[in-house]
C-alpha positions in Angstrom: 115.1 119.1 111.7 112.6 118.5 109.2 113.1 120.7 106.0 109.4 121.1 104.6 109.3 122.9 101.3 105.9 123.6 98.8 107.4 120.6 96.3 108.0 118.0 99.3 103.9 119.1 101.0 102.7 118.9 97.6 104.0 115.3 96.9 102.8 114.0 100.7 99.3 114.9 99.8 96.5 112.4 101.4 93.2 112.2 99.9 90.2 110.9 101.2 88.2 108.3 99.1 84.9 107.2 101.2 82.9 103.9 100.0 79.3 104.0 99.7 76.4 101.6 100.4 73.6 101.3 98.0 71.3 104.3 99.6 74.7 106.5 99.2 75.5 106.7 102.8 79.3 106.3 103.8 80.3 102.6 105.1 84.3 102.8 105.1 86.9 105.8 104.3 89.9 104.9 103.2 93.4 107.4 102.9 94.8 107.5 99.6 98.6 109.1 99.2 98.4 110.6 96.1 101.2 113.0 94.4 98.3 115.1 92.4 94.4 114.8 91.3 95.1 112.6 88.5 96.5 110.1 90.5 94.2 110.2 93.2 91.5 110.0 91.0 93.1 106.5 88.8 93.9 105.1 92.5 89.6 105.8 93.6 88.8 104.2 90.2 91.1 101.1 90.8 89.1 100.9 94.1 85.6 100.5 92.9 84.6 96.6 92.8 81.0 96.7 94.3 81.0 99.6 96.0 80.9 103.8 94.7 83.8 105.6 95.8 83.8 109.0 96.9 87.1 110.8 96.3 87.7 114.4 98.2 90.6 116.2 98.7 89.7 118.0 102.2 86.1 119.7 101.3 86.7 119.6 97.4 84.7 116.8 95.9 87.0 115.2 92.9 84.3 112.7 91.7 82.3 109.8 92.5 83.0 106.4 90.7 80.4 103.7 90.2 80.8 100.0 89.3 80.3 98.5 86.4 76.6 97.0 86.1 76.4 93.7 86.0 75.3 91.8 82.7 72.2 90.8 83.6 71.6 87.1 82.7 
């Protein structure tokens, strides 16, 4: 039988980080295992190439993560 304690739910957290198109609408979601915020939100920002990211835990919005502009030439 499964033994499921606060500390082992806590560390098998999932969080949702959802990429955006350029008018802001959802394209792709992705599930990112996380063991708190701060890690969730260092594993959204490692995500972000041309795309925002959405991160949300459930229906709490953690923060929305933009890439870098491009040098313009």
């Amino acid at each position: 039988m499964l033994n499921l304690d606060a500390q082992t739910a806590q560390r098998n957290r999932a969080y949702r980080a959802f990429k955006l198109d350029r008018a802001g609408r959802v394209f792709s979601a992705e599930i990112v295992p996380a063991a708190d915020d701060t890690q969730a939100r260092r594993r959204a920002r490692a995500m972000v190439a041309d795309a925002a990211i959405e991160l949300w835990d459930r229906t709490r919005f953690l923060g929305r993560y933009e890439p870098a502009a491009q040098a313009r030439l």
